[in-house]
C-alpha positions, 0 to 999 in steps of 0.5 A, spaced: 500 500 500 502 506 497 503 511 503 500 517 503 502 524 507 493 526 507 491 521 512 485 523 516 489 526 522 493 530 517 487 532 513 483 535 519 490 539 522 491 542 515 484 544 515 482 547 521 489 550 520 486 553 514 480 555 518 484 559 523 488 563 518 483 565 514 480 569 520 485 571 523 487 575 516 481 578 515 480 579 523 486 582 523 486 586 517 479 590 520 483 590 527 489 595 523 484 598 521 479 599 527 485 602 532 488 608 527 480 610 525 479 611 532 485 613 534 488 616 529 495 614 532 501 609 529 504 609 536 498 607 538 497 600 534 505 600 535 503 599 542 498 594 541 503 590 536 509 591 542 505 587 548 503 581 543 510 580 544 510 580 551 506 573 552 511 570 547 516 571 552 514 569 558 509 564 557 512 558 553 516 558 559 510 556 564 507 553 559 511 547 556 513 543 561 505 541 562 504 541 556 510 536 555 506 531 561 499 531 559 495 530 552 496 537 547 490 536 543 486 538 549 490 544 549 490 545 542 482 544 541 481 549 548 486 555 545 482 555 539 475 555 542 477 560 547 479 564 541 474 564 537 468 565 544 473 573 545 472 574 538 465 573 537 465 577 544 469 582 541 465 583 535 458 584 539 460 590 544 462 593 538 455 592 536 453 596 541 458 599 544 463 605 542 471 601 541 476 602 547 483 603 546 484 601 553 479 596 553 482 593 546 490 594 549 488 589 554 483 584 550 490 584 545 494 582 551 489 576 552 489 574 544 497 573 545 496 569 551 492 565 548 496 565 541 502 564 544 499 558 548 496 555 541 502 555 537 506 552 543 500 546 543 500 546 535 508 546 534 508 540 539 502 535 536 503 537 528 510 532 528 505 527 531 500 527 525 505 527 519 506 520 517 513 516 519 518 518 512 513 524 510 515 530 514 519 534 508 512 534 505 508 536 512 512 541 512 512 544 506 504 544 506 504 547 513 510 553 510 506 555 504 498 554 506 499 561 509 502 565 505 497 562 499 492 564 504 494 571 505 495 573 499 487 571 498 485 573 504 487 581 503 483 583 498 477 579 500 478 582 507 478 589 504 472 587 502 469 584 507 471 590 511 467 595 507 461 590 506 460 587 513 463 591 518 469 591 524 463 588 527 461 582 524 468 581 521 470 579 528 465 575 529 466 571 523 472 570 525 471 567 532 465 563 528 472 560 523 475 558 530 470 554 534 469 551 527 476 550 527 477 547 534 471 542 531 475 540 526 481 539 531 476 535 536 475 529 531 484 528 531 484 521 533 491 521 537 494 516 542 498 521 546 501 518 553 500 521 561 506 523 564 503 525 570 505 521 576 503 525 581 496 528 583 498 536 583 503 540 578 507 545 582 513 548 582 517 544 584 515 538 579 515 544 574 522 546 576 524 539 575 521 539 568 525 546 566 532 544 569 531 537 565 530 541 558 536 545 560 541 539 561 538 537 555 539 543 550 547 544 554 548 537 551 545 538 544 551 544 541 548 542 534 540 544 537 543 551 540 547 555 534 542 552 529 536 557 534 541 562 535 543 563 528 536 563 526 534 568 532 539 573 529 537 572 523 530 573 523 530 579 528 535 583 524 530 581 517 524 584 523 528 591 523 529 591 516 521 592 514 522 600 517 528 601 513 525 598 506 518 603 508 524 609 508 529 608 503 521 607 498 519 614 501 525 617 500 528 615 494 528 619 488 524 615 482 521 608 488 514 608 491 510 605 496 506 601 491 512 599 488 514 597 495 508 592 496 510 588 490 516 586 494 510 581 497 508 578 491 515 577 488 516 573 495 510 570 495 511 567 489 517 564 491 515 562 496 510 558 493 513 554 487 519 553 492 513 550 496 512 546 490 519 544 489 519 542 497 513 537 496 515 533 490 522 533 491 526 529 497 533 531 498 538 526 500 538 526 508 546 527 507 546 532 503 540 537 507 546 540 511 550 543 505 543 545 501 541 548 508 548 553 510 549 555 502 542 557 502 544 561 508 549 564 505 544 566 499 540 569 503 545 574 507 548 575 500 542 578 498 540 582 503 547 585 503 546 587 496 538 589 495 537 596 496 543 597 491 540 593 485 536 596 479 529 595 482 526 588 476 532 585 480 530 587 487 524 583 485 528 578 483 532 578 489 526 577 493 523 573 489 530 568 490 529 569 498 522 567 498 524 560 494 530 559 498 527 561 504 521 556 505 526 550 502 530 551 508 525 552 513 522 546 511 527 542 512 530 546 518 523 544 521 522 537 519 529 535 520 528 539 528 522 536 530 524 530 529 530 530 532 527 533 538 524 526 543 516 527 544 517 527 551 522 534 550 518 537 544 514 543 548 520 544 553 525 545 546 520 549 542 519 554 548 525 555 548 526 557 541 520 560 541 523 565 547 530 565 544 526 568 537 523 574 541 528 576 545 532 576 539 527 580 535 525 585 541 533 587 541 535 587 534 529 590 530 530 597 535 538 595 534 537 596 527 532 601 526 536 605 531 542 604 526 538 606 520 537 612 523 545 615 523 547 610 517 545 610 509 539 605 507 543 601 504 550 601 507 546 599 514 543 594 511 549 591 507 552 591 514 547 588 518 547 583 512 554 582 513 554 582 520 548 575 520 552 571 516 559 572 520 554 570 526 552 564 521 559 562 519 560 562 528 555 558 529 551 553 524 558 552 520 563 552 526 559 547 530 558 544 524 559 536 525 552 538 531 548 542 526 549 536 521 546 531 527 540 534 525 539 533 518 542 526 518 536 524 523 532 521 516 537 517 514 
């Protein structure tokens, strides 16, 4: 019997995972919307945009050791469902009611508590409902359903948005999550308890973070991969303000201009999705592909803004194509690397090691970029990423290649 990737569990995954994206893009578009209408501020919606990043932070830490001793479709299906009831809860005040800046400051609080708490439980339970032998393939679907979705989604929400309202768009939104936590409800999964004792404290939960700790001391390959990626994904977060700046200022270049950097990255993103999800690179070869992409990448960051503007589509296109291949097969090779048992615990920390990284980097970037020309600032920060991986993915080489060799 021949084996297949669309098995009932993964189907479900793939579809409440649609679901939810579909909602949160247009919700989160009316919600952009809604908070500079009201306010009129773009320090304002910076503000709401900031204390998202705080849940990321702090709870994956308290979360993930509990998540790594109980069931996480339970955790899963109660996320979804408890963020599809605040939507809809959302959507009825502000038919009735007048919107509140500070009433919404602390609503968004919750949605990150929420969304961080989800994310953890998705990342933790989506390498268990991949087929054995199939995870390049899971993950390609995963890394491409949302930029599909979101170029989709963003006009449509534009027109939901003027049709419907803020009010009744919230609401749709919240509909598509209890939808997608009905969905999440029929995922049939055995899934152990390592729950000896009758109650979680802290003393069982300061067991559980020192044996993650102890594990990720001994797993060098594990720690300078995420530092590497930390890096470079929270220099790339400060670049965005810098592109925005160098289109309004430079002679000849436009915001619209600007916007087809998304679809040229989409594009390559898609067909390199594609390229994921036929064609299987050899276990022993994923380590070279993955540090030459690195050093693509960095590369064409370093010389964007210094290109005629065809090529820099050209350029970004390049990157979204590269960027999902390594992605894909960083994050398949990583999970199933790291033991189930462990998963949450690992996945926190890298999820805490990525905002941490972000929070710094992008004001450190941004702040460069205010004293420094455009495109030299990021020509360095560009050249600055891919020293940074040369220190870590390739001189702890031998323990990064552990981990793409674990298919083999």
């Amino acid at each position: 019997m021949k084996q297949t990737l669309w098995t009932k569990n993964f189907t479900l995954v793939t579809v409440a995972t649609a679901l939810g994206a579909v909602g949160g893009i247009a919700g989160g578009f009316a919600l952009s919307f809604l908070v500079f209408d009201e306010t009129g501020s773009t320090l304002a919606a910076a503000l709401i945009i900031a204390i998202q990043l705080v849940p990321r932070f702090v709870l994956p830490l308290f979360f993930a050791p509990r998540m790594d001793r109980l069931p996480r479709k339970p955790f899963l299906v109660a996320g979804d469902l408890a963020n599809g009831v605040i939507y809809a809860l959302m959507g009825v005040y502000l038919l009735f009611f007048q919107f509140s800046y500070a009433g919404y400051l602390a609503v968004s609080l919750v949605l990150a508590c929420l969304g961080s708490f989800d994310e953890l439980a998705y990342n933790s339970i989506y390498p268990k409902l991949i087929p054995e032998g199939m995870e390049q393939k899971g993950y390609a679907v995963s890394a491409t359903l949302y930029p599909v979705l979101k170029v989709v989604m963003m006009p449509l929400s534009a027109v939901l948005f003027e049709w419907l309202g803020v009010a009744r768009l919230l609401m749709l939104q919240g509909g598509l999550s209890v939808a997608a936590a009905v969905v999440e409800s029929r995922i049939r999964l055995h899934e152990e308890r390592r729950m000896e004792e009758k109650h979680y404290g802290f003393r069982l939960w300061w067991q559980d973070i020192r044996e993650a700790a102890d594990y990720m001391k001994q797993e060098g390959g594990l720690r300078n991969l995420f530092a590497y990626m930390a890096i470079t994904n929270g220099v790339a977060e400060g670049y965005s303000p810098l592109l925005v700046a160098f289109f309004r200022t430079m002679p000849g270049l436009t915001a619209t201009m600007y916007s087809f950097f998304s679809v040229a990255e989409f594009l390559g993103r898609t067909i390199g999705g594609m390229v994921q999800y036929r064609v299987k690179i050899p276990p022993k070869k994923k380590f070279s592909f993955a540090f030459l992409v690195y050093q693509i990448y960095e590369s064409m960051d370093m010389c964007l803004l210094w290109l005629p503007y065809p090529l820099m589509l050209a350029n970004r296109a390049v990157c979204g194509f590269l960027g999902i291949n390594s992605a894909t097969m960083r994050q398949a090779a990583v999970q199933r690397y790291i033991p189930d048992h462990l998963r949450a615990r690992v996945n926190a920390f890298e999820t805490m090691a990525y905002t941490a990284a972000g929070c710094v980097l992008s004001l450190l970037v941004g702040a460069l970029g205010e004293v420094m020309d455009y495109r030299l600032c990021l020509t360095v920060c560009g050249a600055v990423t891919m020293a940074v991986c040369w220190l870590t993915v390739w001189r702890r080489r031998k323990d990064v290649r552990k981990l793409y060799d674990t298919d083999s």
